[in-house]
C-alpha positions, -999 to 999 in steps of 0.1 A, spaced: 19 324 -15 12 299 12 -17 294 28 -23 310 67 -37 285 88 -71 290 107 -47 284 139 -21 315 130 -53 337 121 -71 330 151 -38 339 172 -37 370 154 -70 378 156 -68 371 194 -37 395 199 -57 425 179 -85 422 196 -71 420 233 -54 454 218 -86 466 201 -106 457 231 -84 467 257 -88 434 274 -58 412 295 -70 382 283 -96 369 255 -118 338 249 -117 331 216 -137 303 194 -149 306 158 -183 311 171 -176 340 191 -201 371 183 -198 409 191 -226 400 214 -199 373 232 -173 406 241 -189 438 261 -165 452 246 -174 450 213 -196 479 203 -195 497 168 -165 519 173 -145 490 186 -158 470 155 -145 497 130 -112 498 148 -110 459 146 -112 461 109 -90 489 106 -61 467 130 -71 436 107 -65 448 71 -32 467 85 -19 435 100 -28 411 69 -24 441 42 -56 443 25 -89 461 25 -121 444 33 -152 457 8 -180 468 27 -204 439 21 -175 414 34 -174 434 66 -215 436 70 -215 398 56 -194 389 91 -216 374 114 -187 350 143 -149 351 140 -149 317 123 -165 342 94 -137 367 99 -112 336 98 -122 320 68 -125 359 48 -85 364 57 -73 332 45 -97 340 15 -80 368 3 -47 366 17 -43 329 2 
């Protein structure tokens, strides 16, 4: 299996999340926070993870999803285990 690139995570991310967050368009950087996107509150959160592990095919444990802090953290945990 080849590596996903930061770039083709972060353009997925950014698709799920203008879906998740039912926003036209989305501002994206590896130090964006939940705090970044009004948006984002703790339902939205669990539905982002839900549209993340469907899209890449795996589950996240629990501490990996409290352990995210920014997307760069999310980025680097989907290359981690899809790579």
């Amino acid at each position: 299996m080849t590596a996903i690139s930061s770039e083709a995570v972060m353009d997925s991310l950014r698709e799920i999340m203008i879906d998740v967050f039912d926003l036209d368009d989305l501002a994206l950087t590896l130090e964006t926070t939940a705090d970044d996107i009004e948006e984002w509150d703790s339902l939205s959160h669990v539905r982002l993870v839900v549209a993340v592990e469907r899209k890449f095919g795996f589950r996240f444990t629990n501490s990996e999803i409290e352990s995210l802090k920014t997307v760069g953290d999310l980025v680097r945990l989907i290359q981690s285990k899809a790579g």
